[in-house]
C-alpha positions in Angstrom: 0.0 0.0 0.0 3.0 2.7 0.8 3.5 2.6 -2.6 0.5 3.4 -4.3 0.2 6.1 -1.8 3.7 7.8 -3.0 3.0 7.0 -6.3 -0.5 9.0 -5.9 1.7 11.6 -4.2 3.9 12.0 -7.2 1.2 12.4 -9.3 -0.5 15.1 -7.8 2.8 16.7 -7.8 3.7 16.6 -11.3 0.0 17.4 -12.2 0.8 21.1 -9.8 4.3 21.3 -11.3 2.9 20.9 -14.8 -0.3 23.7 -14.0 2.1 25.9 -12.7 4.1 25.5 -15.6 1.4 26.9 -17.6 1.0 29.7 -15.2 4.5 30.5 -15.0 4.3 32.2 -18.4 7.9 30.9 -19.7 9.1 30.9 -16.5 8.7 35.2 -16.5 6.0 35.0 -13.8 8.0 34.2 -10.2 6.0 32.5 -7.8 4.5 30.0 -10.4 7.8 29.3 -11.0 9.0 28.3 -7.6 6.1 25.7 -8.0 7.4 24.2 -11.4 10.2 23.3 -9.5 9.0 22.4 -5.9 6.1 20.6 -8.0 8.7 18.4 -10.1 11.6 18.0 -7.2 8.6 16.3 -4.8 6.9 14.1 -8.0 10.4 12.6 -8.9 11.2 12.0 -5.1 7.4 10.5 -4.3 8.1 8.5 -7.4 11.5 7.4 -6.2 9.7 6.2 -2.9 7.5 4.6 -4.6 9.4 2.1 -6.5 11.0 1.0 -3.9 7.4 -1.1 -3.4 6.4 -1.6 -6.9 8.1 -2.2 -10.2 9.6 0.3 -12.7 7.3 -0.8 -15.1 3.9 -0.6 -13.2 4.9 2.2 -11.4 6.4 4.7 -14.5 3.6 3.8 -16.6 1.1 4.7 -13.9 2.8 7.7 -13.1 3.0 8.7 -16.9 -0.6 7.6 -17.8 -2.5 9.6 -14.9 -0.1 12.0 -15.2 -1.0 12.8 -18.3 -4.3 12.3 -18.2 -5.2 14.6 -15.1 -2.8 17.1 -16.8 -5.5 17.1 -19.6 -8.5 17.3 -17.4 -6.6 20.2 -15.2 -6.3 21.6 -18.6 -10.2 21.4 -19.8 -11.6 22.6 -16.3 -9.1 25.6 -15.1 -7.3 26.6 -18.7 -10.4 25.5 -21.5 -8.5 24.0 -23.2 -11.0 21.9 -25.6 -12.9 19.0 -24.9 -13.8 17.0 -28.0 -14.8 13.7 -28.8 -10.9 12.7 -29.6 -10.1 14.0 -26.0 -12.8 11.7 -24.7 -11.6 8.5 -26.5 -8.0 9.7 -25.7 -8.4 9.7 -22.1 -10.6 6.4 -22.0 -7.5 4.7 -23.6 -5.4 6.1 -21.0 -7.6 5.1 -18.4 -7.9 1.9 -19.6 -4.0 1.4 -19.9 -3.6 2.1 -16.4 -6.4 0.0 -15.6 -4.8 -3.1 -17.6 -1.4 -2.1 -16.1 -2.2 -2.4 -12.5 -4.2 -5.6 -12.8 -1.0 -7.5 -14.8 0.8 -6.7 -11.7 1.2 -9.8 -9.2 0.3 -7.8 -6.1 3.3 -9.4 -4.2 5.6 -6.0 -5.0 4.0 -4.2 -2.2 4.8 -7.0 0.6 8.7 -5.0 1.3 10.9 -2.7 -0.7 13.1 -4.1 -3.6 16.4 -4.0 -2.4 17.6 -3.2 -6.0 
């Protein structure tokens, strides 16, 4: 369980470091900024944490799949970007991925951290 909860904790991190990416204005707007990088430094250490529990594989392509697909929804709600019927079937597939993803995984990763 610890690490599906740093995992979700690196997600939610890069998802704030990605927004305030958009915010920061190419890096010209100061405190969004400072969140770009606290946002990013905390996702790659939560993911870090995280793997010690789960595989690279499960755990990266979790990470990259909800990543990305709360980055779009973040994007439709607060920045509009658009929402079309391509978006929908984009983010079902992602959804879906991550879905297949975590049930290929044997569920004995989480018993004690990898000592790799």
């Amino acid at each position: 369980m610890k690490g599906y909860i740093f995992l979700s904790l690196s997600i939610v991190c890069e998802v704030f470091g990605t927004s305030m990416l958009k915010l920061s204005n190419g890096f010209t707007v100061l405190l969004p900024s400072f969140g770009v990088v606290l946002g990013f430094v905390l996702a790659f250490y939560f993911l870090a944490l995280s793997l010690k529990y789960i595989s690279l594989s499960l755990g990266y392509g979790i990470w990259a799949g909800a990543g990305t697909g709360l980055t779009t929804l973040v994007g439709i709600v607060f920045f509009k970007d658009t929402f079309n019927v391509i978006t929908f079937i984009s983010l079902a597939v992602i959804i879906l991925g991550v879905i297949l993803l975590n049930s290929s995984s044997s569920g004995k990763e989480e018993e004690k951290p990898s000592s790799a």
